[in-house]
C-alpha positions in Angstrom: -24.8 121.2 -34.8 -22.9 123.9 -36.9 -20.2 125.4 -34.1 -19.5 128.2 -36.8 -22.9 129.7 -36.0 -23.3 132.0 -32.7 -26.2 130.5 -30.6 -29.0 132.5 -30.6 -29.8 135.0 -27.7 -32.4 134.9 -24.6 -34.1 137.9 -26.6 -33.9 136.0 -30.2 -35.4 132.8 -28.8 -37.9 135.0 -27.0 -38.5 137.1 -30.0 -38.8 134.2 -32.4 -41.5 132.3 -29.6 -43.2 135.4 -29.9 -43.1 135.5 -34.2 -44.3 131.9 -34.0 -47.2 132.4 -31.4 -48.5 135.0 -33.3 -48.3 133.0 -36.5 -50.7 130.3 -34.4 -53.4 133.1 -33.9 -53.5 134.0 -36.8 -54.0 130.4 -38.4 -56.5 129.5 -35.7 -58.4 132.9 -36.5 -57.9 132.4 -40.4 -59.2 128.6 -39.9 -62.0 129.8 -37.3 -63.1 132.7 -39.5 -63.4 130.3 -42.8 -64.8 127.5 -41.5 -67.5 129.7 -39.7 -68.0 131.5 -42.3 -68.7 129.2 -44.6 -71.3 127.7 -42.4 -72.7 131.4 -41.8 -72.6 132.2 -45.3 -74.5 128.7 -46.1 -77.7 129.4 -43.9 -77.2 133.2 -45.3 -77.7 131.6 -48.7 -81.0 129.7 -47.4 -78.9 126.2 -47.8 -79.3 123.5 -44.8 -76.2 122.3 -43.4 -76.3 118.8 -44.3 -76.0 116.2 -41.1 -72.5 114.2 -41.5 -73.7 110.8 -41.6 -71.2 108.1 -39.3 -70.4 106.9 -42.9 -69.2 110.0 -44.0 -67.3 110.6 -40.5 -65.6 107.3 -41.3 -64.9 108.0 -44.6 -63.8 111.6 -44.5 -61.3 110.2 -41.1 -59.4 107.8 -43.5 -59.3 109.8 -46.1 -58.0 112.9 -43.8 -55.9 110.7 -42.2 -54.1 109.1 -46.0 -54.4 112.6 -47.0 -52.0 114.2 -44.2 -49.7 111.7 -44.1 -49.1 112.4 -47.9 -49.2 116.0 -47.6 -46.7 115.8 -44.5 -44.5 113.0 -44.9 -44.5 111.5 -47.9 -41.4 111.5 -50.3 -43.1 113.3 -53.5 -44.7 115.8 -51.7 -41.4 117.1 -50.2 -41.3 119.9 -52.9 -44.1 121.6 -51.6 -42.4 121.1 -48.4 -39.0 122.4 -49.0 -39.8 126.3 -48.7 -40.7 125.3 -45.2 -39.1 122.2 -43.9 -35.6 120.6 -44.5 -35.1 117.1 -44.7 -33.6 114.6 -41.6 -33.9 111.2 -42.6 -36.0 108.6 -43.5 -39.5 108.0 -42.2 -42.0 105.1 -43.0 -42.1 103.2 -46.0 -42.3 106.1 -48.4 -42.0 108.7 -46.3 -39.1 110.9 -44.9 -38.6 112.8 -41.3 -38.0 116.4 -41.8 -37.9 119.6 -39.9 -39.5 123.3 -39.7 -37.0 126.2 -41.5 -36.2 129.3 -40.8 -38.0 131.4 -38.4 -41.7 133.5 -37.6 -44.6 132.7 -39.6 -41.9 130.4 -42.3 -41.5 128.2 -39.4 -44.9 128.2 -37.9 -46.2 127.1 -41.8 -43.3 124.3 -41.9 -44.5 123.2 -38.1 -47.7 122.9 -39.9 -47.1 121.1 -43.0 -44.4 118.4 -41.2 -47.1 117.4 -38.9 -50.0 115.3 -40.1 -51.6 115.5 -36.6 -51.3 119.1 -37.2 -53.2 118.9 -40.9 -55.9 116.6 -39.8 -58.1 119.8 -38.6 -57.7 122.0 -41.6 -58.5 118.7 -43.8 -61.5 117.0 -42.1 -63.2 120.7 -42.4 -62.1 120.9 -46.0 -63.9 117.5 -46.7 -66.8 118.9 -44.4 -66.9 122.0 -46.0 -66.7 120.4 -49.7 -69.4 117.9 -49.0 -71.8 121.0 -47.9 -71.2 122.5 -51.7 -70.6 118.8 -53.7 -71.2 116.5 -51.6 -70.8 113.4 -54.5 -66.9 114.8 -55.7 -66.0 115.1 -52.2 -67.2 112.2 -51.1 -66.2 110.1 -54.6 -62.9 112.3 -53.5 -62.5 111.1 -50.2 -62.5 107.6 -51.2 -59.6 107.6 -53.4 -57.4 108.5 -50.3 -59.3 106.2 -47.7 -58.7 103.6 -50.7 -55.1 104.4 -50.5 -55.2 103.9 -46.8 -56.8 100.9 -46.7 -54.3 99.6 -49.1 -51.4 101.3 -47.7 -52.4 99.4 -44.3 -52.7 96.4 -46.4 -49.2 96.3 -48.1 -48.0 96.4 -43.9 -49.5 93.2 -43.3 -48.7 91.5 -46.2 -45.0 93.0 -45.2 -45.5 91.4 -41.8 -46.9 88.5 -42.9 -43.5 88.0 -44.8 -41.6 88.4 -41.9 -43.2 86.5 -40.2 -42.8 83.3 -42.4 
């Protein structure tokens, strides 16, 4: 805790809550209006929206789930990170802890991009939405990453399984 800094004020907490909720609406309405879009704009184009086969739910889950785990947590990624989030310690295997920066919509993007729970939305739609247009990259996409998960998950037993002996 830095004691040189003043804490902040009723109103700057309050105003800062208020900088960040708005930053929410307008990420649910920018995610909202895109994804429903897209779909609009597909039937607009005479396309059928394709049915999501459970293989492609499963796949497309592990592969969102690898994928924001990377994008949130892991080590290599921190650069894109760092406008947004500043570093607290050491996560998982391979992966640090950090925290949102700065204040408004900056903080509201780093409270995003720290949490993978958080990016799981905007990436299962992105694989969604990518299999509706190339449905082959995305899925031949989507199985590097549920590759890496299944491995990742993998190098913990076999971790375990060390420990264990």
């Amino acid at each position: 805790m830095d004691v040189s800094a003043p804490a902040a004020t009723v109103e700057e907490r309050h105003g800062d809550e208020q900088a960040r909720l708005r930053s929410y609406a307008a990420f649910m309405t920018a995610y909202n209006v895109a994804f429903a879009g897209t779909l609009l704009a597909t039937r607009l184009a005479g396309r059928e929206i394709p049915r999501s086969s459970v293989g492609d739910v499963l796949l497309f889950g592990v592969a969102t789930h690898k994928l924001s785990r990377l994008l949130a947590k892991d080590k290599v990624t921190a650069a894109l990170r760092a406008p947004f989030a500043e570093y607290e310690d050491e996560g998982g295997p391979a992966e640090v802890e950090e925290r949102p920066r700065g204040r408004g919509p900056r903080r509201a993007v780093g409270e995003l991009i720290t949490c993978p729970y958080c990016l799981d939305q905007w990436l299962a739609a992105g694989f969604t939405v990518a299999s509706i247009f190339a449905p082959r990259a995305t899925r031949l996409t989507a199985s590097v990453f549920a590759s890496v998960a299944v491995a990742d998950f993998l190098q913990l037993g076999y971790k375990a399984g060390q420990k264990a002996v």
